[in-house]
N, CA and C atoms as an extended XYZ file, in Angstrom:
405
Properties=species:S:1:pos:R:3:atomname:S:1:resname:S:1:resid:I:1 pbc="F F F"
N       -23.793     -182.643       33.227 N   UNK     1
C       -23.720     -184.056       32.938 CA  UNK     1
C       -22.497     -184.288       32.054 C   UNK     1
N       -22.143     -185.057       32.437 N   UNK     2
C       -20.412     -185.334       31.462 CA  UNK     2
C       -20.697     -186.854       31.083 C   UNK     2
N       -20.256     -187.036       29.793 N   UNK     3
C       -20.322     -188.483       29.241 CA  UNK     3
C       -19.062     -188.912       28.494 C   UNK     3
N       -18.392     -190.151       29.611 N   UNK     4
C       -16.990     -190.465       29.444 CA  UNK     4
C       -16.537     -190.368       27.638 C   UNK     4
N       -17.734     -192.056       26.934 N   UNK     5
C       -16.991     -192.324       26.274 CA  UNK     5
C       -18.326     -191.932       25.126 C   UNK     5
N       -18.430     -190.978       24.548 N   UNK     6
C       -19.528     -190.502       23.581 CA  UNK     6
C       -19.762     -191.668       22.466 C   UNK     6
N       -18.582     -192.340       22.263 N   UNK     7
C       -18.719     -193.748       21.281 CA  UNK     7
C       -19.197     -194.863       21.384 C   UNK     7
N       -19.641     -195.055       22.769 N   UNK     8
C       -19.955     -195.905       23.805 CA  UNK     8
C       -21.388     -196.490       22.964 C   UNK     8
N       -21.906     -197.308       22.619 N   UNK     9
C       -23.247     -197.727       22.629 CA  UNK     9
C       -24.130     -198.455       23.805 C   UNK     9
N       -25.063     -197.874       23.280 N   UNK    10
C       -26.050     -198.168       24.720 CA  UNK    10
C       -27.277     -199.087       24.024 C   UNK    10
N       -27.698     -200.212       24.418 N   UNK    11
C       -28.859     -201.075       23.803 CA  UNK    11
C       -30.219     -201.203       24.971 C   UNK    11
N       -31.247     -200.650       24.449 N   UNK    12
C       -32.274     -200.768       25.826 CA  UNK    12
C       -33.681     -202.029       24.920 C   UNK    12
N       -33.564     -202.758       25.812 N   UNK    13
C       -34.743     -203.486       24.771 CA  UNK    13
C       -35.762     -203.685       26.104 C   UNK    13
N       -37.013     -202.964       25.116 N   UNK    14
C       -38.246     -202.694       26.253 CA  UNK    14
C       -39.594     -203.441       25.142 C   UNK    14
N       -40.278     -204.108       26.164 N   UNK    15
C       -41.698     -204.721       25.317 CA  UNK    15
C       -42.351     -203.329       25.019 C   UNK    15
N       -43.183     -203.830       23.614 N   UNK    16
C       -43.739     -202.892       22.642 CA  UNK    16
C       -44.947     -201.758       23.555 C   UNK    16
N       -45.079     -202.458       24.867 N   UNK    17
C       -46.255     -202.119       25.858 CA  UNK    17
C       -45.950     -201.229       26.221 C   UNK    17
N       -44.376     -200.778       26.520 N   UNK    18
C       -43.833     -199.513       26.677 CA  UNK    18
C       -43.911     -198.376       26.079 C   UNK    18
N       -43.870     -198.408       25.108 N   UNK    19
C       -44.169     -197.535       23.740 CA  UNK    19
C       -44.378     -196.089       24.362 C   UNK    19
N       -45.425     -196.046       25.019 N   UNK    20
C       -46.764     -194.449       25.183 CA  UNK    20
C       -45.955     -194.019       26.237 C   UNK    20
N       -45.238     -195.071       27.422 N   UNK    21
C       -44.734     -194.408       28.548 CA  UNK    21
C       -43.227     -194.025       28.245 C   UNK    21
N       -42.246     -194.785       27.506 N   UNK    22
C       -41.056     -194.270       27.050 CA  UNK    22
C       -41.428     -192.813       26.415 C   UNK    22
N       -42.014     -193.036       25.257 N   UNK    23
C       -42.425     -191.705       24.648 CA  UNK    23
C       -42.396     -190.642       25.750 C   UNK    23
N       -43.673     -190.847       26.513 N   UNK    24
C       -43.603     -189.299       27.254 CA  UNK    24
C       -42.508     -189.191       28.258 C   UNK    24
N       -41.622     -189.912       28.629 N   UNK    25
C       -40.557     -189.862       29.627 CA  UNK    25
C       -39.482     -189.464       28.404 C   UNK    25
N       -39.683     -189.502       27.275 N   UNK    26
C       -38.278     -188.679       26.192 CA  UNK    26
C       -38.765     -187.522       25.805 C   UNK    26
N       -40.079     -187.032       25.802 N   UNK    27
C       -40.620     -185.627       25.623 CA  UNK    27
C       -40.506     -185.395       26.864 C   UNK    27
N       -41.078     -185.896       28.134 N   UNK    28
C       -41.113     -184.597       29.093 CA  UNK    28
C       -39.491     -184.589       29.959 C   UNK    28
N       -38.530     -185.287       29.736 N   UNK    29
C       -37.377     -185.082       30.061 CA  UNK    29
C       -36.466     -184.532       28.900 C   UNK    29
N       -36.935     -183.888       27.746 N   UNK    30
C       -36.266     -183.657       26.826 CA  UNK    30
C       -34.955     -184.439       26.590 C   UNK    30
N       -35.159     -185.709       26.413 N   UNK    31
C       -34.085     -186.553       26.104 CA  UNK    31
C       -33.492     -186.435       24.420 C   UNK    31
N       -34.015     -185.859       23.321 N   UNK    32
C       -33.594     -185.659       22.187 CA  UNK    32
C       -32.679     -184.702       21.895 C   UNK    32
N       -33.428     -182.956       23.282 N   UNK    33
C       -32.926     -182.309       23.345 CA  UNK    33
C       -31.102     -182.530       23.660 C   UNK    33
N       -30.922     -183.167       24.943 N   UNK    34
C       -30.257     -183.617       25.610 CA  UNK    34
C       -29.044     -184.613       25.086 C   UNK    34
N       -29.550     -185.278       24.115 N   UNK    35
C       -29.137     -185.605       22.811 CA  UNK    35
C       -28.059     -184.930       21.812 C   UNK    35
N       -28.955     -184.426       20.912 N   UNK    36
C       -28.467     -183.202       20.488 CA  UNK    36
C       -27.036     -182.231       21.028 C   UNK    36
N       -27.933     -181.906       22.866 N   UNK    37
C       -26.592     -180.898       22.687 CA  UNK    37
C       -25.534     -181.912       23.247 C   UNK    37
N       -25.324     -183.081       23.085 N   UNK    38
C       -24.157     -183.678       23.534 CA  UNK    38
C       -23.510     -184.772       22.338 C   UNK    38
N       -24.394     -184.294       20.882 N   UNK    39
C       -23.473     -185.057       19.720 CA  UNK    39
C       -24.226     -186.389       19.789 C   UNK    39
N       -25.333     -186.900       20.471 N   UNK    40
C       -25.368     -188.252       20.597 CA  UNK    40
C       -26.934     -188.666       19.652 C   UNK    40
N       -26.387     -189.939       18.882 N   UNK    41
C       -27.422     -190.124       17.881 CA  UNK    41
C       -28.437     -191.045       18.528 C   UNK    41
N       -29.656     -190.838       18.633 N   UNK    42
C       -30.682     -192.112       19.352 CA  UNK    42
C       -31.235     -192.898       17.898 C   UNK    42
N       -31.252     -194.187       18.133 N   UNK    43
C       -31.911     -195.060       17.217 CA  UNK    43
C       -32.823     -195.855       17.368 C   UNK    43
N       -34.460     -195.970       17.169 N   UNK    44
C       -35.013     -196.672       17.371 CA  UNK    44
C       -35.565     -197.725       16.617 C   UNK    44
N       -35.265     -198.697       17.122 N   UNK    45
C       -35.370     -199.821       16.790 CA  UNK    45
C       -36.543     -201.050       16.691 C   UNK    45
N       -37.657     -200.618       15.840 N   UNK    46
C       -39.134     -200.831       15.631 CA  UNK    46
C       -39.507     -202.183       15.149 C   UNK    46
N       -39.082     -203.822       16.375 N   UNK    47
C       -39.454     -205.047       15.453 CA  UNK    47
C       -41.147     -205.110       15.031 C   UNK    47
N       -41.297     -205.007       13.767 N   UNK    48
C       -42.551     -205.542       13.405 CA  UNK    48
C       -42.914     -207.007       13.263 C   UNK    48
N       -44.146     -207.412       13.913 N   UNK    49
C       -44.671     -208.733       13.577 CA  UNK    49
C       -45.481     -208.266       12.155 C   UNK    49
N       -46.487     -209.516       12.050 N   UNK    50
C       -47.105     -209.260       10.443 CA  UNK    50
C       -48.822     -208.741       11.024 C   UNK    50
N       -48.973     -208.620       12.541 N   UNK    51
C       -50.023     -208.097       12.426 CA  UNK    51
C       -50.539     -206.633       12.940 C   UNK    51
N       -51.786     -206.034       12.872 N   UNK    52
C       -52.445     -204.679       13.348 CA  UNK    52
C       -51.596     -203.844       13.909 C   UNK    52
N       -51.305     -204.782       15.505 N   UNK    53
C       -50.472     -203.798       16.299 CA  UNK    53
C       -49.758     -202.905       16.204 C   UNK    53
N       -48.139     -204.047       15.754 N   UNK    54
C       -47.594     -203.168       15.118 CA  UNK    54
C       -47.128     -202.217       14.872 C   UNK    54
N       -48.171     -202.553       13.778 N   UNK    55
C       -48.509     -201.044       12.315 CA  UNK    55
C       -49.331     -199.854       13.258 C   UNK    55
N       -50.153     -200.126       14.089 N   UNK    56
C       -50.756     -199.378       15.062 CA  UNK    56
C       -48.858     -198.373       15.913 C   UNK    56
N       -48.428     -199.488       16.898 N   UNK    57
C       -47.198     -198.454       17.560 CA  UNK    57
C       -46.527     -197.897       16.402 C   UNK    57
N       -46.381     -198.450       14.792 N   UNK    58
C       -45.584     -197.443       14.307 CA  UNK    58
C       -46.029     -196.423       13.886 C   UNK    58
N       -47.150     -196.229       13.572 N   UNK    59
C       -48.207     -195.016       13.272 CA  UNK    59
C       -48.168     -194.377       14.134 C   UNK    59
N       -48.176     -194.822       16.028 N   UNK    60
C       -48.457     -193.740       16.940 CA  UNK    60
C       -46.801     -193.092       17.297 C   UNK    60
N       -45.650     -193.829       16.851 N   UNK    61
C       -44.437     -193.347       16.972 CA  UNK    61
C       -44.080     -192.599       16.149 C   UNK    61
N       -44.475     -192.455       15.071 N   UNK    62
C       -44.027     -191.667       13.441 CA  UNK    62
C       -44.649     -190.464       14.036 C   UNK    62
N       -45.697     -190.871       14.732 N   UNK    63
C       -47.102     -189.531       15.325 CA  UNK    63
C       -46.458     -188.472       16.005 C   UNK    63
N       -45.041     -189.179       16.702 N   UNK    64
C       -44.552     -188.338       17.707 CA  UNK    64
C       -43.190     -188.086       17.723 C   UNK    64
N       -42.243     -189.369       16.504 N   UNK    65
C       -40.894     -188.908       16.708 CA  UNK    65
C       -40.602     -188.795       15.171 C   UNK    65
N       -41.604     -188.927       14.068 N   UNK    66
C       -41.082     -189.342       12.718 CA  UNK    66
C       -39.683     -187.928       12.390 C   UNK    66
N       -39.012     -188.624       11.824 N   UNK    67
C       -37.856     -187.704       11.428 CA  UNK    67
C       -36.800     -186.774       12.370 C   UNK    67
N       -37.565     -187.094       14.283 N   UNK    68
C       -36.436     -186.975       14.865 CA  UNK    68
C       -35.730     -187.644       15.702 C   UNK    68
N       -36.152     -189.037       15.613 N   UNK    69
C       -35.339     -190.130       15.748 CA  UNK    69
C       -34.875     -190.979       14.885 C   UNK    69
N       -33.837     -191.593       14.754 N   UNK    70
C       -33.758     -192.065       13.620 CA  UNK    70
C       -34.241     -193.856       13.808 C   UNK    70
N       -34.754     -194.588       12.618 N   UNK    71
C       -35.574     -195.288       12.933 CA  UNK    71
C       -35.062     -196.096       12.129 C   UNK    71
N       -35.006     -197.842       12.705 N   UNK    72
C       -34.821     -198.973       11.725 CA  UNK    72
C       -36.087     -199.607       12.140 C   UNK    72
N       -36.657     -200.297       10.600 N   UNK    73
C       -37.824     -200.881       11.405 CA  UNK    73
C       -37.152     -202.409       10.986 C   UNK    73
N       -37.535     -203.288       11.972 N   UNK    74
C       -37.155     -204.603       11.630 CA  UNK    74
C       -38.864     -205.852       11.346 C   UNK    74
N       -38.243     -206.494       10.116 N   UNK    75
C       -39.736     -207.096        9.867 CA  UNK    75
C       -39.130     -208.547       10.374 C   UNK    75
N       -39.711     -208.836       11.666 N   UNK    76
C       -39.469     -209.768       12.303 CA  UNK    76
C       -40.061     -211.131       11.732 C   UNK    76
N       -39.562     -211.595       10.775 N   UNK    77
C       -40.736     -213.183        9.781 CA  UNK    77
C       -40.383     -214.583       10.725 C   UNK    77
N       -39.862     -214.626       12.325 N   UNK    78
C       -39.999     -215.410       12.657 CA  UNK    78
C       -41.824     -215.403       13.554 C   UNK    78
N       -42.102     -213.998       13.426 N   UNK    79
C       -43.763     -213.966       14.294 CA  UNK    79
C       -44.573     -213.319       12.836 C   UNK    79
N       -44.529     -213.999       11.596 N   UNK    80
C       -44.984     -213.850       10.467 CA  UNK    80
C       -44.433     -213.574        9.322 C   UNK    80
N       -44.531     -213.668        8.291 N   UNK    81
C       -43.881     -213.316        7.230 CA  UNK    81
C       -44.472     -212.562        5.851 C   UNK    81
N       -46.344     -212.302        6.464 N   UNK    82
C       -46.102     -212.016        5.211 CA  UNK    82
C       -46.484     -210.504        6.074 C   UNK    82
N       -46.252     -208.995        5.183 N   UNK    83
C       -46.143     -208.225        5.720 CA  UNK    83
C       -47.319     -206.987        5.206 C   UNK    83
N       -48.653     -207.676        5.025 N   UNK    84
C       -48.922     -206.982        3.963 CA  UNK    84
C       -50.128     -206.004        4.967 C   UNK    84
N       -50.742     -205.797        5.906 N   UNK    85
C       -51.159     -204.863        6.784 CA  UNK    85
C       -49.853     -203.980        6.888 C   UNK    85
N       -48.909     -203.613        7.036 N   UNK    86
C       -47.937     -202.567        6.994 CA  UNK    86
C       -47.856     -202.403        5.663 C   UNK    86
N       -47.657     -202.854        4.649 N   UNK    87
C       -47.633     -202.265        3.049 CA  UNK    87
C       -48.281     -201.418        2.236 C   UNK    87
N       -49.878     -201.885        3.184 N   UNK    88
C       -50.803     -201.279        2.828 CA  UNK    88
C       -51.230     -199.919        3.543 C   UNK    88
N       -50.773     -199.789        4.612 N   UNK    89
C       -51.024     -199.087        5.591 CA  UNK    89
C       -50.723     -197.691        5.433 C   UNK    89
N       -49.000     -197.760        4.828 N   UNK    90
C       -49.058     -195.678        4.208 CA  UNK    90
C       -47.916     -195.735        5.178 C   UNK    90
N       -47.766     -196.521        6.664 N   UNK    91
C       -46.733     -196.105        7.620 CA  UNK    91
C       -45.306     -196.652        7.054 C   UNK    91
N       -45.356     -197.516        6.216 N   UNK    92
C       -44.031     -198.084        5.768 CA  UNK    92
C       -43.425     -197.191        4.784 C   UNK    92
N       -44.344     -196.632        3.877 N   UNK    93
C       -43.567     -195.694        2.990 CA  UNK    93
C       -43.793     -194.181        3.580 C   UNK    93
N       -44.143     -193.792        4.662 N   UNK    94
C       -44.240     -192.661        5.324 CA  UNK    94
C       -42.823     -192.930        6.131 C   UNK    94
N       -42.422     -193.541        7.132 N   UNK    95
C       -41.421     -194.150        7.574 CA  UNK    95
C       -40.297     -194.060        6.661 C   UNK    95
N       -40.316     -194.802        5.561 N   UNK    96
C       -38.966     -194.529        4.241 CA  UNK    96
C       -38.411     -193.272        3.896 C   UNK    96
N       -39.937     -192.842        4.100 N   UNK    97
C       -39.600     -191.158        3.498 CA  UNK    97
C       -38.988     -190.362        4.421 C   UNK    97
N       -39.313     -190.470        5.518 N   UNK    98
C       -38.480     -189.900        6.631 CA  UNK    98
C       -36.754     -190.527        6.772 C   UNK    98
N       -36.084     -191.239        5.981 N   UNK    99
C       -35.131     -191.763        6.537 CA  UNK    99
C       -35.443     -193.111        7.124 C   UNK    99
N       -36.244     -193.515        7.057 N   UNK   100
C       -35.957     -194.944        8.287 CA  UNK   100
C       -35.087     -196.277        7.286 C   UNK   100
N       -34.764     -197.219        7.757 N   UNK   101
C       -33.892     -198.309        7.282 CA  UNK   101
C       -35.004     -199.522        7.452 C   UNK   101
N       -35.094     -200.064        6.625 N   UNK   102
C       -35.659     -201.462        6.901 CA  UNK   102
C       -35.141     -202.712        6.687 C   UNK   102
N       -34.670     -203.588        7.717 N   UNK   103
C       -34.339     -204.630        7.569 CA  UNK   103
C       -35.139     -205.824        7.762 C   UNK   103
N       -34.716     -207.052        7.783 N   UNK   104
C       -35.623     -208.671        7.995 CA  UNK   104
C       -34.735     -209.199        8.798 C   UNK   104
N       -35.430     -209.933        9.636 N   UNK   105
C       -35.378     -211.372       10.298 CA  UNK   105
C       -35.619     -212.189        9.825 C   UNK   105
N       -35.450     -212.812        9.401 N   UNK   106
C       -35.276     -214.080        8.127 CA  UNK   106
C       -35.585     -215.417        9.711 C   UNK   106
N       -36.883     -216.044        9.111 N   UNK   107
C       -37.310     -217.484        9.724 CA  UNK   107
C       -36.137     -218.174        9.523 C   UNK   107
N       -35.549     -218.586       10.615 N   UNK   108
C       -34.715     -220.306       10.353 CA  UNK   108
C       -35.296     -221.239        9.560 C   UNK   108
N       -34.669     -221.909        8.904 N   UNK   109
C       -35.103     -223.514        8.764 CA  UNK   109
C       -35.617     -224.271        9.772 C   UNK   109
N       -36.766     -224.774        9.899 N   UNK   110
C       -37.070     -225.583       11.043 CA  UNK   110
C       -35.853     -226.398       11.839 C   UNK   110
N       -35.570     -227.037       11.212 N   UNK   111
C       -34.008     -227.716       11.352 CA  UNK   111
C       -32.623     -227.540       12.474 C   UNK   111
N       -32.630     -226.132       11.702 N   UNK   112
C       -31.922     -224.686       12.736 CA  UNK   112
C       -31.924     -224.788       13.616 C   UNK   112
N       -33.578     -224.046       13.686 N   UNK   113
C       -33.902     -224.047       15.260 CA  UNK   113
C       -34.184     -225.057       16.221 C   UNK   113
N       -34.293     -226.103       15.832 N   UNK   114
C       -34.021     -227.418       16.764 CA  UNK   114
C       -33.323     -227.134       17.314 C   UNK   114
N       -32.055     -227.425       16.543 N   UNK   115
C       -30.599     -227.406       16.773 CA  UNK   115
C       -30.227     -226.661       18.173 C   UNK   115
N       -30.891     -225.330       17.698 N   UNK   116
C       -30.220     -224.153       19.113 CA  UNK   116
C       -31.234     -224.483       20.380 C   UNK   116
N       -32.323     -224.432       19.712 N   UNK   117
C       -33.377     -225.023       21.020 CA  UNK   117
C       -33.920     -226.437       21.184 C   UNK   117
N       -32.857     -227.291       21.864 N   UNK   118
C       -33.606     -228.537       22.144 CA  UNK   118
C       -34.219     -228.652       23.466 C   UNK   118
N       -35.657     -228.709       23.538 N   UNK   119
C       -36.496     -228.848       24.803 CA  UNK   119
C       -37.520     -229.812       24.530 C   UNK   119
N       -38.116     -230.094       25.643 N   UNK   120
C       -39.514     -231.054       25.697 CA  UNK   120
C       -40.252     -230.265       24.645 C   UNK   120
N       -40.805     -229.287       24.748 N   UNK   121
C       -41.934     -228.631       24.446 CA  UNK   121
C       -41.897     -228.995       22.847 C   UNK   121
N       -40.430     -228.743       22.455 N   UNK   122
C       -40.423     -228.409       20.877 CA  UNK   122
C       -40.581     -230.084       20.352 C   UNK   122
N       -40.175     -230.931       21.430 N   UNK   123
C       -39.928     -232.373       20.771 CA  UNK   123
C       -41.437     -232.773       20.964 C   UNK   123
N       -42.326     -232.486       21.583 N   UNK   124
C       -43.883     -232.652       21.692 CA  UNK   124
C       -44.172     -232.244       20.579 C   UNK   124
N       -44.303     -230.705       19.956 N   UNK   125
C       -45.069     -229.968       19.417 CA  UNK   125
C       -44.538     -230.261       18.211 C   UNK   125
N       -43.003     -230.225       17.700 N   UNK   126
C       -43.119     -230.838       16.817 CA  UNK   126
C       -42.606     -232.389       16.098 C   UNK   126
N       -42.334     -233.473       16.732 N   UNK   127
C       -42.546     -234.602       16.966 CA  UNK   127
C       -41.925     -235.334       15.978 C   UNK   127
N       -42.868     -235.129       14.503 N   UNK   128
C       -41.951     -235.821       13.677 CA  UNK   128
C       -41.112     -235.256       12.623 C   UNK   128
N       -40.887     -233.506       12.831 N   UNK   129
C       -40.317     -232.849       12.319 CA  UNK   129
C       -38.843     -233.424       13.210 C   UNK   129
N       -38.619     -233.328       14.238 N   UNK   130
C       -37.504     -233.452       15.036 CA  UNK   130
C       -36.938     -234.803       14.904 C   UNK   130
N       -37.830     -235.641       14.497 N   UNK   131
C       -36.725     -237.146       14.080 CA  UNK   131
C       -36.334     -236.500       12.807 C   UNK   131
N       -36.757     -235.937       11.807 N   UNK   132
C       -35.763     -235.936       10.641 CA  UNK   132
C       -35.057     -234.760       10.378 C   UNK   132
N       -35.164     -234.461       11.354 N   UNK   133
C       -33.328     -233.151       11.833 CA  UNK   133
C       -32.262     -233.682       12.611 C   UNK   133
N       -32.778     -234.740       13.151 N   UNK   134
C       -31.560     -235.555       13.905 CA  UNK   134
C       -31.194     -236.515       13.054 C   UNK   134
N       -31.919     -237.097       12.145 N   UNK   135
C       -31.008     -237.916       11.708 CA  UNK   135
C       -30.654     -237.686       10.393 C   UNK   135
């Protein structure tokens, strides 16, 4: 296998449902291995909401790649904000300890997101938030 440009980044964004089947398709194809002997760093990229789940896939991923993938977890506060089932949980500072990075998604201002998304739905749902962002 020859790989042109080793600097090259590659972005795969797969729903969280994937999780169990990616996993065993990077163990049983030794993709870390494969990795490794070609210099190439894998990063996974773990958005957390604020509930169970989650904290559930990052527990069952730490289960299987902690410390040999390298891991950012992102605390996604537009699908919650407060984060406190992962705080409590042991996987966030188990995760740290291994190296992982944690960053935020920071909620827009209601305002904001008008702005980028103007549709029916949002001018229904939220109604009289949206007259006083327009004017």
């Amino acid at each position: 296998m020859r790989f042109e440009d080793p600097q090259r980044r590659i972005l795969v964004d797969l729903a969280a449902q994937t999780q169990q089947s990616l996993g065993k398709w990077l163990d049983d194809a030794d993709v870390l291995g494969l990795a490794q002997e070609h210099g190439l760093t894998l990063t996974w990229w773990h958005v957390m909401d604020a509930g169970r789940d989650s904290v559930d896939l990052l527990r069952q991923w730490l289960d299987q790649f902690g410390g040999r993938i390298k891991l950012v977890i992102v605390l996604n506060e537009i699908r919650g904000d407060r984060f406190e089932i992962l705080e409590t949980s042991g996987e966030l500072a188990q995760a740290e300890a291994l190296g992982a990075s944690v960053i935020s998604l920071r909620r827009l201002p209601v305002c904001r997101i008008l702005r980028y998304r103007k549709s029916i739905s949002i001018v229904i749902v939220l109604g009289e938030t949206l007259q006083k962002c327009w004017h």
